[in-house]
N, C-alpha and C positions, 0 to 999 in steps of 0.2 A: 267577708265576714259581715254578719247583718248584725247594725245598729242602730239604737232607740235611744231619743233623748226625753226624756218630762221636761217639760216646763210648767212653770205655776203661770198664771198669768197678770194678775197685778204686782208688781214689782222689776219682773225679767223683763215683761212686753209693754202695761201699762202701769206709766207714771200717775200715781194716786195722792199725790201731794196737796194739790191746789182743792181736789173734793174734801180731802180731811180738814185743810185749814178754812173754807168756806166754812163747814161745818162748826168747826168751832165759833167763828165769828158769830154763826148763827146765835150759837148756843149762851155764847158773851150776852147779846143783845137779849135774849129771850130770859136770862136768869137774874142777872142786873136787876138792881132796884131803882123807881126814877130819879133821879138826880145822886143815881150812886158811880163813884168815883173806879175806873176800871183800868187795869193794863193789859190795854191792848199787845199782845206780844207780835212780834213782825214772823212773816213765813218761816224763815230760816230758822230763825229761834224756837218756833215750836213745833218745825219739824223735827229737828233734832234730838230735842226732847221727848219725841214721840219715837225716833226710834232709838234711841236709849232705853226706851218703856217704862220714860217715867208714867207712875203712874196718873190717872185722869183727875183726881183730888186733887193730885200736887201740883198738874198745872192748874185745876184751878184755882189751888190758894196764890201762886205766880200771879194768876190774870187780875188777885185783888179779891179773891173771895173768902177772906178769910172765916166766915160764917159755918160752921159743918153743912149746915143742912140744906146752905149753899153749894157748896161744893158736891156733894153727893147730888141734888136737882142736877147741876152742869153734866156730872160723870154719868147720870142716868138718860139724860136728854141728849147726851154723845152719841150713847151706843145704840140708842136709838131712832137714829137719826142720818149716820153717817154711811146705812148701804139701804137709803132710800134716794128715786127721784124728790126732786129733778137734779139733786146730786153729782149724780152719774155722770151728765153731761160735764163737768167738768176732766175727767180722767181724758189723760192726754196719749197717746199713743209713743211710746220712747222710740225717738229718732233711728237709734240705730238696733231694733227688734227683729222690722223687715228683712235689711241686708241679713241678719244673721239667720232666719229661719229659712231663708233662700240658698245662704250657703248651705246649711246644713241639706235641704231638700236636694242641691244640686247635685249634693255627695252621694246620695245615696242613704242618708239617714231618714229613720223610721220614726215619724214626730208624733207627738201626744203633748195634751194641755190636759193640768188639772190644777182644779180654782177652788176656793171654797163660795167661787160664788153660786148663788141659784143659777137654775137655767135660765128662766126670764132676766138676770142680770147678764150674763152671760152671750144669750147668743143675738141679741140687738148688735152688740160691740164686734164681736164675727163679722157679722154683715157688712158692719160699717164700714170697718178699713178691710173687708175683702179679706178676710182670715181662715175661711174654710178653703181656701185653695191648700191649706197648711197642713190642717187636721182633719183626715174623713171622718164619719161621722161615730162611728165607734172607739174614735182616738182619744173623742172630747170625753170627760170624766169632770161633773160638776155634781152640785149637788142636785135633788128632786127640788121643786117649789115644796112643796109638802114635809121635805123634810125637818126635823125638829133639831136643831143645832145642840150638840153638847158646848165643848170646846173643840178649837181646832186642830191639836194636838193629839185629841180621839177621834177627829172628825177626817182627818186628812190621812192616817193608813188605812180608812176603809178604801176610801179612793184607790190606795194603792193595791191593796188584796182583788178589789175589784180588776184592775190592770191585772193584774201578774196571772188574775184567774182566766182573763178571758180574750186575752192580747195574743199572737203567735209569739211561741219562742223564739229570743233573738240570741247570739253568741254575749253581745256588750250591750248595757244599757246604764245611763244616769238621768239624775235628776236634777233639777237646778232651778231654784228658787229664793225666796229673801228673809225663807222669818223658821223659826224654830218645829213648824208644823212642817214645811218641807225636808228639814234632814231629820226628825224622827220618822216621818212615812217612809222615807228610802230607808235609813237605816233602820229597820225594821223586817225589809224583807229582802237588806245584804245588796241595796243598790248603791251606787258611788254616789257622792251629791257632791253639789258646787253649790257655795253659797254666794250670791253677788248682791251687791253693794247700792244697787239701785231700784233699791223698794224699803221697806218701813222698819229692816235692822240694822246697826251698824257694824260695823269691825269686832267692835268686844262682845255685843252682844250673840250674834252668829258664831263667833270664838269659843262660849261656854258650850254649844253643844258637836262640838266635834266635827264639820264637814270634811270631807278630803280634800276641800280646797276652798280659798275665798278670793273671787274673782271680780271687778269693776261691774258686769252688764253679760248679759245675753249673749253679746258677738264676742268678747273673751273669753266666754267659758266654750261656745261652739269653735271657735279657733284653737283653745290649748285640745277640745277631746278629736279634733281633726289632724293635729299635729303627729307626724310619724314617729 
C-alpha cells in the first residue's frame, strides 16, 4: 500500500523559536523610548505566549508598553520583520526531524514538505542540512517569491489543492504539522492530520480545531502512522 506523509516545515523539522524571540528583542529596542523603562520578557515566557496566540499588543503592553500607539509600532515592526534575513540564521534544525524522515523514507513512504515559506526562504535551508535527499523536487510546495500573502489559513489549502492535483495517487496519506493552517489544508480535502507540539501552537490551541491526533514531534507522529 503506497504512502504519503506532508509535513510543514517550520515547527515538525525546524525549531523557530530563538528567530522569533531575537526578533522581538529587536523590536523592544527599536520601539523603546530613551531612558524608557522595559520588560524584558525571558525565552520561555514569551514563547509561550506566542503559542497561546496571545496576541502581539498584548505582549507588548507585558514588555512595558503601555502607550497604544506603542504597541501597535511593536506589533507592526514584528510582522515585519520576523521572516527577514539575517533572521533566518537563527532557526535551528530539530534534533530528532532527520531520524524520523529517514525512517519514514526507509519505509517506503512518499514524502512532501509544504511551508508557507517563500522559495528563497525555503530552499537555502534544504541545502543546508542536506534536505532534498528527502523531497524531490515536485514534492516541495512553497510559496512563489512573488506571491501576495492573504493569511495562512487561505494560503495553505491552495498548497494542498496543488498536491492533491498534481502528486500520484496514493492508497494513505497525512499531514502533520503545528499551527491551525495545517489541519484546515488537510481537513479540507479529507486528509488525516497530526498536530505536534513542537512549533508555534500548543496543546489547547491545536485542540480547537480538531486534528485526529496530537503528537510531541515529527518522529511520533512517523512512528504511530507506521505502527501495524
Amino acid at each position: 500500500m503506497k504512502k504519503r506523509i506532508f509535513t510543514d516545515f517550520d515547527g515538525p523539522i525546524m525549531d523557530v523559536s530563538e528567530r522569533y524571540y531575537q526578533v522581538y528583542l529587536y523590536c523592544l529596542d527599536k520601539i523603546r523610548k530613551p531612558d524608557q523603562i522595559v520588560t524584558t520578557l525571558s525565552k520561555s515566557e514569551f514563547w509561550e505566549l506566542k503559542r497561546s496566540q496571545v496576541p502581539e499588543k498584548e505582549i507588548a503592553n507585558l514588555s512595558g508598553f503601555a502607550d497604544e500607539k506603542q504597541s501597535i509600532a511593536f506589533a507592526h515592526l514584528r510582522r515585519a520583520t520576523v521572516h527577514t534575513d539575517p533572521y533566518f540564521e537563527h532557526d535551528q534544525l530539530i534534533e530528532s526531524a532527520i531520524p524520523a524522515l529517514e525512517k519514514a523514507q526507509q519505509s517506503g513512504i512518499d514524502l512532501a514538505v509544504m511551508t508557507m515559506r517563500r522559495r528563497r526562504e525555503l530552499e537555502p535551508v534544504l541545502d543546508k542540512y542536506n534536505l532534498r535527499r528527502f523531497f524531490a523536487s515536485d514534492h516541495i510546495f512553497c510559496l512563489d517569491d512573488d506571491y501576495i500573502k492573504t493569511v495562512d489559513i487561505q494560503d495553505k489549502p491552495k498548497l494542498m489543492k496543488m498536491a492533491q492535483e498534481n502528486l500520484p495517487e496514493v492508497q494513505q496519506q497525512w499531514m502533520i504539522g503545528d499551527t491551525e493552517a495545517d489541519i484546515i489544508a488537510a481537513q479540507t480535502y479529507d486528509v488525516p492530520v497530526i498536530g505536534v507540539l513542537s512549533g508555534i501552537r500548543n496543546q489547547t490551541q491545536l485542540e480547537k480545531y480538531k486534528p485526529n491526533q496530537i503528537l510531541p514531534n515529527l518522529l511520533s507522529s512517523i512512528n504511530t502512522i507506521l505502527e501495524p
